[in-house]
FIBADREN-435238 format. One record per residue (C-alpha): residue number from 1; residue in three letters; x, y, z. Coordinates in steps of 0.1 Angstrom, whole numbers, plus 5000, padded with zeros to 4 digits. Layout:
N
+-----+--------+------+-------+------+
! num ! residu ! east ! north !   up !
+-----+--------+------+-------+------+
! NUM !    ALA !    X !     Y !    Z !
...
+-----+--------+------+-------+------+
//
This chain:
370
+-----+--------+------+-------+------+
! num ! residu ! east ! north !   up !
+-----+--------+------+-------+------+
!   1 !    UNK ! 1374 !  1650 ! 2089 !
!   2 !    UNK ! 1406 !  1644 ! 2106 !
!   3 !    UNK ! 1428 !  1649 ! 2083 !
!   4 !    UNK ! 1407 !  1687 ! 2078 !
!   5 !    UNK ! 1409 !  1695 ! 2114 !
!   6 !    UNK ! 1448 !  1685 ! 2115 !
!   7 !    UNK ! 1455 !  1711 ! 2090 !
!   8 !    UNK ! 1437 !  1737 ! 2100 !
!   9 !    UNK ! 1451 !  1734 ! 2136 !
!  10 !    UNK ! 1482 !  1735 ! 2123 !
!  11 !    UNK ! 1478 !  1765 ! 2099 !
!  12 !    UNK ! 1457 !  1786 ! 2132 !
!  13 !    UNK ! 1493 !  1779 ! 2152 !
!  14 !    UNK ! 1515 !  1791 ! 2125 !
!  15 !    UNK ! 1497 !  1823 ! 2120 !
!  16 !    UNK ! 1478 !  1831 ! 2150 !
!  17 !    UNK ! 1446 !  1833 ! 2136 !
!  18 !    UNK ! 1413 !  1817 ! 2144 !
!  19 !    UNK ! 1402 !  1798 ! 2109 !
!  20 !    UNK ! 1363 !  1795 ! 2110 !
!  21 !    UNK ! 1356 !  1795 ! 2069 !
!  22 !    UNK ! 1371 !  1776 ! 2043 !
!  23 !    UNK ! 1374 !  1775 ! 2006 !
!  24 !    UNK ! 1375 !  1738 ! 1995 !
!  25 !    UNK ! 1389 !  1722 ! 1963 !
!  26 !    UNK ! 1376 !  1696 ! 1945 !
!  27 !    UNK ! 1392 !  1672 ! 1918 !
!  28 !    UNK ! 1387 !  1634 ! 1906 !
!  29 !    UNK ! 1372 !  1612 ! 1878 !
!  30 !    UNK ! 1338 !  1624 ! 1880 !
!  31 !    UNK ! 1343 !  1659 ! 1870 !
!  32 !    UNK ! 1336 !  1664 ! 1835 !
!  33 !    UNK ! 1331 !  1700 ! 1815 !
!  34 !    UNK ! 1308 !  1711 ! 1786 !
!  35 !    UNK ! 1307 !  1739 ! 1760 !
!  36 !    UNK ! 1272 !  1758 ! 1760 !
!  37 !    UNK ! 1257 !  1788 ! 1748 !
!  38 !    UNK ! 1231 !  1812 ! 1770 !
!  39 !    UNK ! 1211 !  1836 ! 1755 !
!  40 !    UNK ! 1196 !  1866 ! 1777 !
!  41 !    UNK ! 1171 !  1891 ! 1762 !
!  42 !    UNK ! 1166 !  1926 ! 1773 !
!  43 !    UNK ! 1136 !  1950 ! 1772 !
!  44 !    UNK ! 1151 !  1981 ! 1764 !
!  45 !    UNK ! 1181 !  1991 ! 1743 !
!  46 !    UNK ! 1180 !  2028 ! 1756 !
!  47 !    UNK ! 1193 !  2011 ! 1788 !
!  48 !    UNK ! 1232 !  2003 ! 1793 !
!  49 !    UNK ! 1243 !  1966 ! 1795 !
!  50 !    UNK ! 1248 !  1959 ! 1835 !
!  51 !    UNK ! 1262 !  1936 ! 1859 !
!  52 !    UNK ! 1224 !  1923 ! 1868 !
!  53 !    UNK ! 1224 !  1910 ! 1830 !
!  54 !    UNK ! 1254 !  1894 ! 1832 !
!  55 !    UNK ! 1247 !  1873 ! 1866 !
!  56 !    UNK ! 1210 !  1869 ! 1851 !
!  57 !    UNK ! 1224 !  1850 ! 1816 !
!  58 !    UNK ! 1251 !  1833 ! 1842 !
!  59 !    UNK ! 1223 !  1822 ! 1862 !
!  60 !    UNK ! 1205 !  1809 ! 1836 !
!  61 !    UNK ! 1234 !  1781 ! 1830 !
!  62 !    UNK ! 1229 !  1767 ! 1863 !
!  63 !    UNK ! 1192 !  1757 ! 1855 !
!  64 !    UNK ! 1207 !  1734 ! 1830 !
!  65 !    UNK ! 1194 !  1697 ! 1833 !
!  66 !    UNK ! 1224 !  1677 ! 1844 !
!  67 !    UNK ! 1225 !  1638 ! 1843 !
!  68 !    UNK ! 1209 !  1623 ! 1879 !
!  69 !    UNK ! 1232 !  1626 ! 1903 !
!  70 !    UNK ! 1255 !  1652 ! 1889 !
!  71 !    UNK ! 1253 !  1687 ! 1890 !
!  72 !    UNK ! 1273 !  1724 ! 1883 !
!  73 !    UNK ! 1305 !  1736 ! 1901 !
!  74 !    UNK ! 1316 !  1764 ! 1877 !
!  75 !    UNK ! 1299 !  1786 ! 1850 !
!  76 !    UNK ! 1331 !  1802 ! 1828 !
!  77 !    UNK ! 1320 !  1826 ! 1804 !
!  78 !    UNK ! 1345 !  1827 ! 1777 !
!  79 !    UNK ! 1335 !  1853 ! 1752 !
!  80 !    UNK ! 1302 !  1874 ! 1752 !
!  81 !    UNK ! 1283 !  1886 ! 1719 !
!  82 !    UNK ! 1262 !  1919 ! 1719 !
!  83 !    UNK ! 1236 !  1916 ! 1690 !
!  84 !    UNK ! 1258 !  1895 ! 1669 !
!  85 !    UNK ! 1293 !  1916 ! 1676 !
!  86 !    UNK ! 1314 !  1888 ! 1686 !
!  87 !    UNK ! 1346 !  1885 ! 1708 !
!  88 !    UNK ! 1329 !  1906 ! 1735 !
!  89 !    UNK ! 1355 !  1903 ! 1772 !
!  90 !    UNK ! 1333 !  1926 ! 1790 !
!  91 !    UNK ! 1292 !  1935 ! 1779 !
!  92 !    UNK ! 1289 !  1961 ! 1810 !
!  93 !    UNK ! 1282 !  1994 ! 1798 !
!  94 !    UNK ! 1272 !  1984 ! 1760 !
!  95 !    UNK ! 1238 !  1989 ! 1746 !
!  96 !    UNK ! 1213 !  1960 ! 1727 !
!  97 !    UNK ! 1189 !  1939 ! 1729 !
!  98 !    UNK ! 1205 !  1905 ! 1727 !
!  99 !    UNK ! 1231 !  1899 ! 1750 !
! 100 !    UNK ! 1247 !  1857 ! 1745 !
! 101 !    UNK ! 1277 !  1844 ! 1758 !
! 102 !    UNK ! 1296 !  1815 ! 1755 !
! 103 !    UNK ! 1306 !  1790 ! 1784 !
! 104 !    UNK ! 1328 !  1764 ! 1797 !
! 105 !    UNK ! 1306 !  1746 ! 1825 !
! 106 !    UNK ! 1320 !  1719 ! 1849 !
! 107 !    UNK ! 1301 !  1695 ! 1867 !
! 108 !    UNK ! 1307 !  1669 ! 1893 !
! 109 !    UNK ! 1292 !  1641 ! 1912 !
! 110 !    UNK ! 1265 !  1655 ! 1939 !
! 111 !    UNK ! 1274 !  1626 ! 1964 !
! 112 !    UNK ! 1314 !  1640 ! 1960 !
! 113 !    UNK ! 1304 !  1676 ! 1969 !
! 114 !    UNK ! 1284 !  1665 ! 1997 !
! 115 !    UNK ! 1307 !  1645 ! 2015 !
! 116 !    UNK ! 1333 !  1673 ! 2014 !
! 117 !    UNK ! 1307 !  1694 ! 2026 !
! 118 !    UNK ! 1299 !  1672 ! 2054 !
! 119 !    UNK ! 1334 !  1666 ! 2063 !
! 120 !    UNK ! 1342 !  1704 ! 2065 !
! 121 !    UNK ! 1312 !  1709 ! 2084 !
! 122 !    UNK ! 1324 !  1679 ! 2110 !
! 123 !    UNK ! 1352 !  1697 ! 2115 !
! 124 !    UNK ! 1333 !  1731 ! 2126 !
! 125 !    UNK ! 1343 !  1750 ! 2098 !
! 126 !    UNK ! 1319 !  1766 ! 2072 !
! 127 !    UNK ! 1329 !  1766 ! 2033 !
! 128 !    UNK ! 1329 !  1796 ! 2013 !
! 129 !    UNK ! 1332 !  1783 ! 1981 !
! 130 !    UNK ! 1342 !  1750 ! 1964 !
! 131 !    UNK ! 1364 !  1756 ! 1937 !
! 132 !    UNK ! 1382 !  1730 ! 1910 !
! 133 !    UNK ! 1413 !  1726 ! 1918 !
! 134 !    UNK ! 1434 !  1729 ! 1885 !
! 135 !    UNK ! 1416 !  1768 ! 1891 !
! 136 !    UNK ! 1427 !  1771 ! 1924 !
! 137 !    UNK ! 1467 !  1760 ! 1913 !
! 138 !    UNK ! 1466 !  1783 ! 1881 !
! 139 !    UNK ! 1458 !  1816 ! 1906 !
! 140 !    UNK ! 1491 !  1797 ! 1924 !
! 141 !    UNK ! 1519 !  1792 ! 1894 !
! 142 !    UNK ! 1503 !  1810 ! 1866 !
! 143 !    UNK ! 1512 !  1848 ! 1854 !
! 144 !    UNK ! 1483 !  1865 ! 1838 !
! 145 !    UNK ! 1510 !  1869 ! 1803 !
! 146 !    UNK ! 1512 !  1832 ! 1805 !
! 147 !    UNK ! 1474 !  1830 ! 1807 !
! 148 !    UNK ! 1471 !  1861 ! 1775 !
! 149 !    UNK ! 1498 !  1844 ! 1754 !
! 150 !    UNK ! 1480 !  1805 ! 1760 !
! 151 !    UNK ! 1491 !  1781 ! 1783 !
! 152 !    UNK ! 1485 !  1744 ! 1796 !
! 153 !    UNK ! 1483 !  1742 ! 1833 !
! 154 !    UNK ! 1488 !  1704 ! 1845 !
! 155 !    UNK ! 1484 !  1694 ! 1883 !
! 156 !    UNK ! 1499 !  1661 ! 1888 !
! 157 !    UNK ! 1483 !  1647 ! 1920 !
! 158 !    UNK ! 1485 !  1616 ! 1936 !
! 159 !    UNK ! 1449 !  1597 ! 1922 !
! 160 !    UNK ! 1444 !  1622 ! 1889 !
! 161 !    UNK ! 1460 !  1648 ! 1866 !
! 162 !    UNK ! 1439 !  1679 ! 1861 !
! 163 !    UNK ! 1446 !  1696 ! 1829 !
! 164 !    UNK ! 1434 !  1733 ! 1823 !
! 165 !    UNK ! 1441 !  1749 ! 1790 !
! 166 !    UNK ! 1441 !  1790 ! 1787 !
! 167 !    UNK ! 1441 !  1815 ! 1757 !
! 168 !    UNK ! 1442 !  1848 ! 1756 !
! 169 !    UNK ! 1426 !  1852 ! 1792 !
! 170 !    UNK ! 1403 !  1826 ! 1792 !
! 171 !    UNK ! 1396 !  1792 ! 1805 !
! 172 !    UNK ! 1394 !  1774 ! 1770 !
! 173 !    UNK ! 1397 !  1734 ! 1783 !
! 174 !    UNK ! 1391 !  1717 ! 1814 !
! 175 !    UNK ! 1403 !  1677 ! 1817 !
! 176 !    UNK ! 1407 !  1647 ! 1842 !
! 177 !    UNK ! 1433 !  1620 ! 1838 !
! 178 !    UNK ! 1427 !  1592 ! 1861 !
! 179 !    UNK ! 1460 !  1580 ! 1865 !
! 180 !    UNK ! 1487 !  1602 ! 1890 !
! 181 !    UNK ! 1516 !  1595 ! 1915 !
! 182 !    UNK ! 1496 !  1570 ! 1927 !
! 183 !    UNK ! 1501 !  1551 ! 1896 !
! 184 !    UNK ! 1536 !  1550 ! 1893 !
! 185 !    UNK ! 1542 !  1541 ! 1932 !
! 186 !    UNK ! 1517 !  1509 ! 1921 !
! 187 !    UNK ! 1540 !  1500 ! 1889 !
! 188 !    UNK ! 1571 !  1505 ! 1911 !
! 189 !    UNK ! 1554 !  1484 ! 1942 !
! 190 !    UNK ! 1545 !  1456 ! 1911 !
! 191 !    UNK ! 1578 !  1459 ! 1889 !
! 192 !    UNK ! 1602 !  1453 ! 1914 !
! 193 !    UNK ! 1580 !  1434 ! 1942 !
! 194 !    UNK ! 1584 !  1453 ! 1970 !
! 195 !    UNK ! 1558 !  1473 ! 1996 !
! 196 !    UNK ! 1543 !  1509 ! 1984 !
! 197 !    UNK ! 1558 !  1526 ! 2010 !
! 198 !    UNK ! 1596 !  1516 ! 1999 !
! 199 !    UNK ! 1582 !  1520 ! 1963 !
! 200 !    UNK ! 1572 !  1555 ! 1972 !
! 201 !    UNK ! 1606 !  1563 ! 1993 !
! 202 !    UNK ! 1623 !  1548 ! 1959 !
! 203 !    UNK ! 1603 !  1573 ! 1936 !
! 204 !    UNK ! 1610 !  1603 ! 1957 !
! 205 !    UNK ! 1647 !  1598 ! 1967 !
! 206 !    UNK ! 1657 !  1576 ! 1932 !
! 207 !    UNK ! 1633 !  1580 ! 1908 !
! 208 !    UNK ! 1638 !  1595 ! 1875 !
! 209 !    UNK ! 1611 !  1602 ! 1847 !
! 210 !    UNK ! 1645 !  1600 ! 1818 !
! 211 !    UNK ! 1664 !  1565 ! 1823 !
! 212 !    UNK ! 1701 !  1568 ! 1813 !
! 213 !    UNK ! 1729 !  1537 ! 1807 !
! 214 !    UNK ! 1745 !  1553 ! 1833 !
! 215 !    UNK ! 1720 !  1542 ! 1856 !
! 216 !    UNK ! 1729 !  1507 ! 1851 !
! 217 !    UNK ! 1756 !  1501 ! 1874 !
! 218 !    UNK ! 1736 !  1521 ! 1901 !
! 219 !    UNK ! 1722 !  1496 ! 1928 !
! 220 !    UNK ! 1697 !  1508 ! 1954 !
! 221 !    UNK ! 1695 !  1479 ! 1987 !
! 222 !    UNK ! 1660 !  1476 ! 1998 !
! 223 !    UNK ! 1660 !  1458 ! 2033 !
! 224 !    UNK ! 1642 !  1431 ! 2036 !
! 225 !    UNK ! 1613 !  1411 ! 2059 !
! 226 !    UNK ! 1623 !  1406 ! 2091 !
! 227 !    UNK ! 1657 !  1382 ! 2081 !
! 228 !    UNK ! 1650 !  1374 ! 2047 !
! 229 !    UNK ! 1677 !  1389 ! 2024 !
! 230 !    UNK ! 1676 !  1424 ! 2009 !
! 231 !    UNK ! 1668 !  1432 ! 1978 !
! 232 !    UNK ! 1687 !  1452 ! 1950 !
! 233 !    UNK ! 1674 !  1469 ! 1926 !
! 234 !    UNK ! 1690 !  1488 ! 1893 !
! 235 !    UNK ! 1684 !  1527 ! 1891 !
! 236 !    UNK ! 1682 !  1521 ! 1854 !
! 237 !    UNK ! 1649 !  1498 ! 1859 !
! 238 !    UNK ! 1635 !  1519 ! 1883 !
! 239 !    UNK ! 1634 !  1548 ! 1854 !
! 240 !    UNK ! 1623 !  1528 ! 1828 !
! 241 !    UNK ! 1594 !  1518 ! 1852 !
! 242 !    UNK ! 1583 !  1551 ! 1859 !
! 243 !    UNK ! 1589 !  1569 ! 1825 !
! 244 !    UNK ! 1563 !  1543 ! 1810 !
! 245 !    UNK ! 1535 !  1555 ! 1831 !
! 246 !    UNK ! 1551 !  1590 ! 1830 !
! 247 !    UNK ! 1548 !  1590 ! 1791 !
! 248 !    UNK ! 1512 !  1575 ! 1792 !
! 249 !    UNK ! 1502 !  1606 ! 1811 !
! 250 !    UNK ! 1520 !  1629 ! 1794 !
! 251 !    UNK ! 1499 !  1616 ! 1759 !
! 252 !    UNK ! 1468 !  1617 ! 1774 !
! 253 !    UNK ! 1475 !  1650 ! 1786 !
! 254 !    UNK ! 1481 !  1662 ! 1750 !
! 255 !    UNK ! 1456 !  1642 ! 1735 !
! 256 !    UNK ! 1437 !  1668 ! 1755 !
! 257 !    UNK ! 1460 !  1700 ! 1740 !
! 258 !    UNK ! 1450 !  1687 ! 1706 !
! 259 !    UNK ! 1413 !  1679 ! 1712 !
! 260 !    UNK ! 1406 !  1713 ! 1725 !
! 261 !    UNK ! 1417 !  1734 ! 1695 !
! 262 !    UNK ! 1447 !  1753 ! 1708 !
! 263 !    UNK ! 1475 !  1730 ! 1702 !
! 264 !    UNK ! 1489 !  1757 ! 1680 !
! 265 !    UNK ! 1478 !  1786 ! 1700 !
! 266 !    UNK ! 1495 !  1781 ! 1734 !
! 267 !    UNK ! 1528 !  1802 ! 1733 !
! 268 !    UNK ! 1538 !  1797 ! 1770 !
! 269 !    UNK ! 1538 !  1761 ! 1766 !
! 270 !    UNK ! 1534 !  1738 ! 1795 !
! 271 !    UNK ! 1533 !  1745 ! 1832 !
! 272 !    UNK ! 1536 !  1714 ! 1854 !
! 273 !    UNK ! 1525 !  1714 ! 1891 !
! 274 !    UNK ! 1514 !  1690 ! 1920 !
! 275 !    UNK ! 1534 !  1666 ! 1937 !
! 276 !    UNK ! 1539 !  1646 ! 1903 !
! 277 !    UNK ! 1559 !  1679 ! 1893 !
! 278 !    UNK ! 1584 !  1669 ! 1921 !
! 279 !    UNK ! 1599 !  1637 ! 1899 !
! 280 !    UNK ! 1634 !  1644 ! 1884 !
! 281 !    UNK ! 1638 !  1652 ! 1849 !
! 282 !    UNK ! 1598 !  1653 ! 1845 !
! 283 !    UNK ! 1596 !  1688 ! 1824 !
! 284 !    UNK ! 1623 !  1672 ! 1801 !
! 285 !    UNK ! 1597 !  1642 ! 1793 !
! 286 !    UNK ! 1573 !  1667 ! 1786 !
! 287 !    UNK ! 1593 !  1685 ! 1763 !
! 288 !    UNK ! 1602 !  1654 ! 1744 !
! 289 !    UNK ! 1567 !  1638 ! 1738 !
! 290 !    UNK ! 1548 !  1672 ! 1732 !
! 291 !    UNK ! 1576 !  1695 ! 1714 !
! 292 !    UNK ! 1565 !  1723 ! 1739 !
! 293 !    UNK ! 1582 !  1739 ! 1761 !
! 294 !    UNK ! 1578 !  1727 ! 1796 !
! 295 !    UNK ! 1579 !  1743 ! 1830 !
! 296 !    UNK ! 1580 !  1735 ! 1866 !
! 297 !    UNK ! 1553 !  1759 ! 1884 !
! 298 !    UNK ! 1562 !  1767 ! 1921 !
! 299 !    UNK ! 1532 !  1782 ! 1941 !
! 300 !    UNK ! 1557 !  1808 ! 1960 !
! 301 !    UNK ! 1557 !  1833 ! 1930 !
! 302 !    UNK ! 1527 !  1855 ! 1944 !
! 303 !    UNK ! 1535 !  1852 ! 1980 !
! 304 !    UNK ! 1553 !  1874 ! 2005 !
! 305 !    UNK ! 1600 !  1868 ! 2007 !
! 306 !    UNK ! 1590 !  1862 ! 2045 !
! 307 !    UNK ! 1562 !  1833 ! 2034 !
! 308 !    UNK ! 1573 !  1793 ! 2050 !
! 309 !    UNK ! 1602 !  1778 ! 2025 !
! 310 !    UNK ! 1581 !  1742 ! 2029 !
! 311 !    UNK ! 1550 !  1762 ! 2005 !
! 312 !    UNK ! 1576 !  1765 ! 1977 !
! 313 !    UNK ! 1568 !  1729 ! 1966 !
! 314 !    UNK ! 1547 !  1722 ! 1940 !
! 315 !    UNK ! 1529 !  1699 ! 1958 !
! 316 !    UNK ! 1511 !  1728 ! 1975 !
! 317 !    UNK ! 1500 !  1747 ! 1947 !
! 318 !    UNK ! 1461 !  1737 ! 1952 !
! 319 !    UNK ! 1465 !  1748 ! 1987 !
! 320 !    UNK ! 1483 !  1783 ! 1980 !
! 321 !    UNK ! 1459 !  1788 ! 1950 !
! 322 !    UNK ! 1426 !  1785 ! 1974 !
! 323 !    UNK ! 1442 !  1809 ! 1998 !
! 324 !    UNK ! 1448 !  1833 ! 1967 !
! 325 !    UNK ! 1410 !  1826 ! 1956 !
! 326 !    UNK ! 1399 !  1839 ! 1992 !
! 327 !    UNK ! 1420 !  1865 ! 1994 !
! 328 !    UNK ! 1404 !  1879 ! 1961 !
! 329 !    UNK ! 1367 !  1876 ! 1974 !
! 330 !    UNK ! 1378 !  1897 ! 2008 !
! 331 !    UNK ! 1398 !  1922 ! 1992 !
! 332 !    UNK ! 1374 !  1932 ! 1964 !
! 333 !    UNK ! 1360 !  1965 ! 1968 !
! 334 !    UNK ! 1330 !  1964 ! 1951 !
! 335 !    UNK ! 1312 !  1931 ! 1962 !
! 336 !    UNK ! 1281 !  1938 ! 1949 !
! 337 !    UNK ! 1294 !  1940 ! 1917 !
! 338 !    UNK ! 1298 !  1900 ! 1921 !
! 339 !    UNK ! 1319 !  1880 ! 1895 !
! 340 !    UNK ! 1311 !  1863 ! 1864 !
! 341 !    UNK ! 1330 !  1829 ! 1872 !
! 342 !    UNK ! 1303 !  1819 ! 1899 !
! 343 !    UNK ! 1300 !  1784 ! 1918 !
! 344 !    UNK ! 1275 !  1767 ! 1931 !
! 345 !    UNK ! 1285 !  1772 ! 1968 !
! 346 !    UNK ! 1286 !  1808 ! 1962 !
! 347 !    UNK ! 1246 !  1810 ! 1958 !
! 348 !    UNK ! 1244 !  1785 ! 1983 !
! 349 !    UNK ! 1262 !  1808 ! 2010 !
! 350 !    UNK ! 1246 !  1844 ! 2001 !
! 351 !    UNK ! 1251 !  1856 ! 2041 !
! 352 !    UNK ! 1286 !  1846 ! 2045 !
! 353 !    UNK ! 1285 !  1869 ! 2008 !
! 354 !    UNK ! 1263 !  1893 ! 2023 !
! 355 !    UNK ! 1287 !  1899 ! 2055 !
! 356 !    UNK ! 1316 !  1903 ! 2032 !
! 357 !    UNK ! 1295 !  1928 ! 2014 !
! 358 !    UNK ! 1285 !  1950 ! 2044 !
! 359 !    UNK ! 1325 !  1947 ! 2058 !
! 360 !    UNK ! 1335 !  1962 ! 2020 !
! 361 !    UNK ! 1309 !  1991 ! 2023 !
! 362 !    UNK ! 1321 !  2000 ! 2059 !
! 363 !    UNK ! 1356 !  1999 ! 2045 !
! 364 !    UNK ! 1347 !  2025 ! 2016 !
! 365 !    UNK ! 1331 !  2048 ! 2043 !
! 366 !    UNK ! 1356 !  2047 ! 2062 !
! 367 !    UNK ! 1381 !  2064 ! 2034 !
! 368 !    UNK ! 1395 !  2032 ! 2022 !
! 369 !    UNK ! 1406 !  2032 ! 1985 !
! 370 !    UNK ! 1388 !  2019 ! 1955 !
+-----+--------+------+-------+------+
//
C-alpha cells in the first residue's frame, strides 16, 4: 500500500494530474493458462453476426468451473469458426447459426487478486482493470508486424519470467517461470559469500550473462564487515555464476517455445524485457541456446521524443504497457462496442465502464472524429 501510494504521488507531481483510477498488473507462480473451446448458438440465420454474440460466447468462458480458490483473469479468443468455416479473425457481420471460437484463458489465485485489490483500494485509488502483465509489456516493446510475423515476448522480473508467445496476431502461449533476477542475486549472495545487496550492486555494475578468459585477471574489492578484510572477487566467476541460472531460464523459456507449437513459426524471434533484460550480453545468451534471434525491447518506442529518459529501461515495460492499456480503453470511440479480450475486473467495474461510455458519446456529439 505504501509502496502504491509512493508511486502514484510521484507520477501526480510529474504530470500534474490528479490519479484516482488505476489499471493493475498481475504476475507470479499461480497464474496458469488453458486452451478451450465455446460454442454459442443463434436463433436466426437471416440476422447478421453481432458484437452481443461475441461478448455472449466470451461470457460463457467465464462460467467455467475453475479449481477452489482460483478463478479467470483473461478470456483470449484466438480464432472464431462460423458453421464450420474455420480461421474466422472477426464473426461481426457474417451470417449462421453456429458461431464457436477458440480461447486461451488465464487464471490466477483468488486470494492474489484480492490483496492487490485491497492494497489499491488502501491507497484511495479504484482499479479499472487487472491485466497480466506479460500483456501489459507486449502493448510496451512489441510492433504489431512483430506480433503478425510470430514472436516470443519474455519479461524478466525480479521473482518470475513471464513468457507470451504471438502468431499471426494472436496470443497463442501464455507461461510462468519461477525463477528471475531474484535468483541470480541469491546464487551470487551464495557463490561468492557476500550480502544480497553487494551481490545485487555486483550484478548490475559487473555482471555479465557471457564469461570471457579475459575476465580472469579482473578483480572487483568488496569491502568488508566493520574491520575484517575485503574481499576479492574474479569477474570471470562472477559470469560463470550468473550465466548458469541465466541459461536455466533461458531453457525453460524455450522448453515453452517448443511446447506450444510455434517453435518454427515465430519469424521475429525473441524479445527480451524487464529488469533481467538489463544484464550485459543477455540477448547474446539467448541467441546461443535457442538459435533465434534475440532482442532487447525498450518500452520508449510508442511514447512521445519529450517522454522521461529514466522510462527507456526495460525494467518499466509493465508500467508503460498498463498506461498504453488505459489509454486504449479512453480513447476508443465506440465503447459500447466493448472488446473481445475481456477481464474479470472489467465486468466487475461496469460504472467506471459506463462513465467512460457516456464521456465517448458526448465526445461524438460534439463533432469529434470516429
Amino acid at each position: 500500500m505504501q509502496s502504491i501510494k509512493a508511486a502514484v504521488q510521484q507520477a501526480e507531481e510529474q504530470s500534474g494530474e490528479e490519479i484516482k483510477v488505476v489499471n493493475v498488473g498481475i504476475a507470479g507462480q499461480h497464474i496458469k493458462s488453458l486452451q478451450h473451446r465455446g460454442i454459442h448458438t443463434r436463433n436466426s440465420i437471416d440476422d447478421e453476426i453481432g458484437q452481443k454474440d461475441v461478448d455472449a460466447l466470451i461470457d460463457d468462458m467465464y462460467k467455467l468451473v475453475m479449481l477452489p480458490g482460483e478463478e479467470i483473469i483473461h478470456v483470449l479468443p484466438q480464432e472464431y469458426i462460423v458453421d464450420n468455416e474455420q480461421g474466422i479473425k472477426d464473426p461481426v457481420g457474417m451470417s449462421g447459426i453456429r458461431l464457436e471460437a477458440n480461447f486461451h484463458i488465464i487464471t490466477g489465485q483468488i486470494a492474489a487478486a484480492k490483496n492487490i485489490y485491497k492494497c489499491v483500494a488502501k491507497a484511495g485509488l479504484e482499479v479499472a482493470d487487472l491485466i497480466l502483465e506479460p500483456l501489459a509489456s507486449s502493448e510496451a516493446v512489441l510492433s504489431e508486424e512483430e506480433k503478425e510475423a510470430g514472436v516470443v515476448l519474455v519479461d524478466i522480473g525480479g521473482g518470475t519470467t513471464d513468457v507470451a508467445i504471438f502468431q499471426d496476431g494472436i496470443i497463442r502461449h501464455t507461461a510462468v517461470i519461477p525463477f528471475g533476477g531474484n535468483a541470480i542475486t541469491e546464487d551470487i549472495k551464495t557463490g561468492c559469500t557476500i550480502m544480497k545487496k553487494q551481490a545485487e550492486l555486483l550484478k548490475c555494475k559487473f555482471g555479465s550473462a557471457i564469461s570471457h578468459e579475459s575476465q580472469s585477471n579482473e578483480i572487483v574489492c568488496i569491502p568488508g564487515l566493520r574491520g575484517r578484510e575485503p574481499k576479492e572477487i574474479s569477474l570471470y566467476n562472477l559470469s560463470s555464476i550468473i550465466r548458469a541460472r541465466a541459461e536455466e531460464i533461458i531453457e525453460h523459456v524455450h522448453y515453452e517455445i517448443k511446447s506450444s507449437g510455434f517453435e518454427k513459426q515465430l519469424i521475429a524471434g525473441i524479445v527480451v524485457t524487464g529488469g533481467g533484460a538489463n544484464l550485459r550480453h543477455i540477448n547474446q545468451l539467448f541467441e546461443f541456446v535457442t538459435g533465434m534471434d534475440t532482442r532487447i525491447g525498450y518500452p520508449n518506442e510508442h511514447l512521445g521524443k519529450n517522454s522521461i529518459q529514466n522510462l527507456a529501461s526495460p525494467i518499466n515495460s509493465t508500467g508503460v504497457g498498463l498506461v498504453i492499456k488505459g489509454f486504449q480503453q479512453y480513447s476508443r470511440p465506440k465503447m459500447e462496442e466493448a472488446p473481445t479480450v475481456k477481464s474479470h475486473s472489467m465486468k466487475r467495474n461496469g460504472n467506471f465502464l459506463e462513465k467512460i461510455v457516456a464521456i465517448g458519446r458526448e465526445w461524438l456529439e460534439d463533432g469529434g472524429e470516429q
